[in-house]
C-alpha positions in Angstrom: 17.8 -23.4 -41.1 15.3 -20.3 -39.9 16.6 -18.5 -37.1 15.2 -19.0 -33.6 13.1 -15.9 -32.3 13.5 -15.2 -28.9 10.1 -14.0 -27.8 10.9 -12.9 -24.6 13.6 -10.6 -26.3 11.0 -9.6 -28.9 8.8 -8.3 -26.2 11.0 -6.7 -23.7 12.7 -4.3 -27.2 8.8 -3.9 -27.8 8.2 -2.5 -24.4 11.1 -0.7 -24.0 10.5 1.5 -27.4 7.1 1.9 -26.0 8.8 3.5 -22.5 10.6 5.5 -24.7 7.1 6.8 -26.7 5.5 7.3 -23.2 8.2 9.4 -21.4 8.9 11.4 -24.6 5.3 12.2 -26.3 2.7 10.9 -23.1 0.5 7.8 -23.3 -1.7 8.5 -25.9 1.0 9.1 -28.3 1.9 5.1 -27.7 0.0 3.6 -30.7 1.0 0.5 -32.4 2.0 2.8 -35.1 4.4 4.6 -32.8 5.3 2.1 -31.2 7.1 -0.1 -34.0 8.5 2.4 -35.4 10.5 3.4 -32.3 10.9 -0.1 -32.1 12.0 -0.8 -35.6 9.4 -3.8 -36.2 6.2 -3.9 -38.1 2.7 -2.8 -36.6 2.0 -6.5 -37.4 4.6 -8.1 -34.8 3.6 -5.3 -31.9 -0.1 -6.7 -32.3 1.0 -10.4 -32.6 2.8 -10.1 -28.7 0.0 -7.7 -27.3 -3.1 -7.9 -28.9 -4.6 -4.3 -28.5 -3.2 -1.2 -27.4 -4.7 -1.7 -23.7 -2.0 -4.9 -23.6 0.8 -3.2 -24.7 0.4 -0.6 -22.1 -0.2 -3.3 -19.4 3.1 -4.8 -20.4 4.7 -1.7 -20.7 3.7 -0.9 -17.2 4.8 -4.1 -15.4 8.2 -3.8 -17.5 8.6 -0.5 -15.6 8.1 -1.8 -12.4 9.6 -5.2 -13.1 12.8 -2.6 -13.6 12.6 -1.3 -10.8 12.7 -3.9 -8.8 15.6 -5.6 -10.1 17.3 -2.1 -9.4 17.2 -3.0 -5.6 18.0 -7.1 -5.9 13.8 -7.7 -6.0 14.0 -9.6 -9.1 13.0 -13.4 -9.1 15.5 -15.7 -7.7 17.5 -12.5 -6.1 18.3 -11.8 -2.7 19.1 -8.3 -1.8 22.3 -7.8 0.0 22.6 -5.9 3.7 19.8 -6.0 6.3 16.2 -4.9 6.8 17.2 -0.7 6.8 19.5 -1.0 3.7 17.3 -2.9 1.9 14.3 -0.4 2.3 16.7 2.3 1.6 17.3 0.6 -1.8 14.1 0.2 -2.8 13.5 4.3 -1.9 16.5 4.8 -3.8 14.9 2.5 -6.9 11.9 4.4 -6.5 12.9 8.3 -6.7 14.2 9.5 -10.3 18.0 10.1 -9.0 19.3 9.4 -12.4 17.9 9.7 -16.3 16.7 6.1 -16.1 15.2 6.4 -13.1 13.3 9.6 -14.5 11.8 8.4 -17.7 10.4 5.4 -15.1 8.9 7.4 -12.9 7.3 9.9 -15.9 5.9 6.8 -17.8 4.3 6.1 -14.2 3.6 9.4 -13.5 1.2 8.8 -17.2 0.1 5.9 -16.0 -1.4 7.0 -12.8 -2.8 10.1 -14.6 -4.7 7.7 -16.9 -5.6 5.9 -14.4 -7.5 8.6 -12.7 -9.5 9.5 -15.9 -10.6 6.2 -16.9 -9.0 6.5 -19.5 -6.5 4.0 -21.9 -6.1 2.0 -19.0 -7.8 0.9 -15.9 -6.7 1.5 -12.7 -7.5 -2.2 -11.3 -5.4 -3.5 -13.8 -2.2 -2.1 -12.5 -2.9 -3.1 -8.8 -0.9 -5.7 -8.4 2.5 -4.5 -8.5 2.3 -1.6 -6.1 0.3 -3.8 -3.7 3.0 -6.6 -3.7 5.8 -3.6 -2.7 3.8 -2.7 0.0 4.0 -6.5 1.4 7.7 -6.4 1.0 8.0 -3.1 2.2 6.3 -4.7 5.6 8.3 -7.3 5.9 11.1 -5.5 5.9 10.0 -3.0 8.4 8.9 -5.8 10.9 12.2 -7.5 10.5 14.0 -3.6 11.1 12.4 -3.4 14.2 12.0 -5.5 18.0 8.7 -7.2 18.4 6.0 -5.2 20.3 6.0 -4.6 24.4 4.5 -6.5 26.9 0.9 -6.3 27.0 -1.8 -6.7 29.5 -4.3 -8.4 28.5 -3.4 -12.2 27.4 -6.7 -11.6 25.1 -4.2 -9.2 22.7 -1.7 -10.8 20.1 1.3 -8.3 20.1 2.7 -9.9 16.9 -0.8 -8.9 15.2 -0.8 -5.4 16.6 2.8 -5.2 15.2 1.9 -6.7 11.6 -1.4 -4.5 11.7 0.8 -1.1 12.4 3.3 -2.2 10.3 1.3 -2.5 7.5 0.2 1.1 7.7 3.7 2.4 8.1 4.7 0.4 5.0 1.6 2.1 3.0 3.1 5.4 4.5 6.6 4.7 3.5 5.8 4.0 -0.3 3.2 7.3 -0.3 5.9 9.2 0.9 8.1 8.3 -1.9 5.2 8.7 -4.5 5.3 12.2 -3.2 8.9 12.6 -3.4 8.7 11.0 -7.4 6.4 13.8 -7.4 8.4 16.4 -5.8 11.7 15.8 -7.8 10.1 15.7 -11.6 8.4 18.6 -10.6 11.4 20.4 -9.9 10.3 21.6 -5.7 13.5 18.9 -4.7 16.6 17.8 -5.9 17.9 14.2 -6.2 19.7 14.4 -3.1 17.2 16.7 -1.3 14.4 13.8 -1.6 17.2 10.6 -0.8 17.7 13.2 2.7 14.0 13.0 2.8 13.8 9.0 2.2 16.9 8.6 5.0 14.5 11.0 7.5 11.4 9.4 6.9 13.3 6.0 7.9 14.4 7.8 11.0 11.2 8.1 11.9 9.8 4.9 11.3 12.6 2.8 12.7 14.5 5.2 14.6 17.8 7.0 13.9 20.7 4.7 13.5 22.8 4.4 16.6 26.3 5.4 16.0 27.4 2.1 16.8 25.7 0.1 13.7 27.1 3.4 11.6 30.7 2.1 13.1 29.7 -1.7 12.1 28.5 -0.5 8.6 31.4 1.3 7.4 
């Protein structure tokens, strides 16, 4: 009886050898040829599940971020645990390279981006989507961390959309922030911890320091 491939499987060592290629050599060094070896499978099998090279990055990079995501309970089907604050906290924590794994993410990223902004390998609308969905989650945590708006004059105005329209500019500035602190850390100008103090500050100043009271209630 032949044995049953599990495709999914297939793909997910595929991408992960081709991680490995990335954070190790840079993107260009992840050709097919490269690639399966790392993986341990024929140049034959990587083109059967990606096509060309430009699909197995693409896969590559949502793997990545898919990764990420699960890190902080973002993963289909999954509910992160604790409220609003903690949750965005998590996700900052997912982010920034505190550990090995979460370094060699954030340098295959770091190639991504870089390609990105040369035109080259890859295209920089194709890996839109991902980022752009964090920043909605991102908002809807921050508007769910905070009380609605204040009173307003004019019955004209629509306080909810003045805070979903300001929220989704802090969100934007929360996730730029931590692209700077990625940044910061693989450089070497901050430490792991240095840049989770910087994540916990810049929450301070978006949604206020946390009273000593819900510190109490936490702990």
């Amino acid at each position: 009886m032949p044995r049953l491939v599990d495709h999914d499987e297939r793909r997910r060592q595929i991408t992960g050898a081709a991680r490995r290629v990335v954070a190790r050599d840079g993107l260009e060094a992840a050709t097919f040829q490269a690639v399966a070896a790392e993986a341990g499978v024929s140049v034959r099998l990587v083109q059967y599940y990606f096509g060309n090279k430009e699909g197995l990055l693409l896969a590559t990079h949502r793997a990545v971020i898919e990764d990420a995501a699960a890190r902080f309970g973002g993963g289909p089907g999954q509910r992160p645990a604790g409220g609003p604050r903690d949750v965005l906290r998590g996700i900052l924590a997912a982010l920034l390279p505190l550990d090995a794994e979460r370094r060699a993410d954030a340098v295959v990223l770091a190639a991504f981006h870089a390609a990105a902004l040369t035109g080259s390998t890859v295209e920089a609308r194709a890996m839109l989507g991902a980022p752009r969905a964090l920043v909605d989650v991102v908002a809807a945590l921050l508007l769910g961390a905070r009380p609605p708006g204040g009173d307003t004059q004019d019955p004209a105005e629509d306080p909810a959309e003045d805070d979903r329209a300001g929220t989704a500019l802090d969100a934007e500035l929360v996730l730029a922030t931590a692209a700077g602190l990625v940044q910061g850390v693989l450089a070497g100008h901050y430490t792991p911890d240095a840049a989770l103090a910087l994540a916990d500050h810049l929450l301070d100043r978006v949604l206020g320091p946390v009273s000593p009271s819900s510190s109490a209630s936490a702990s």
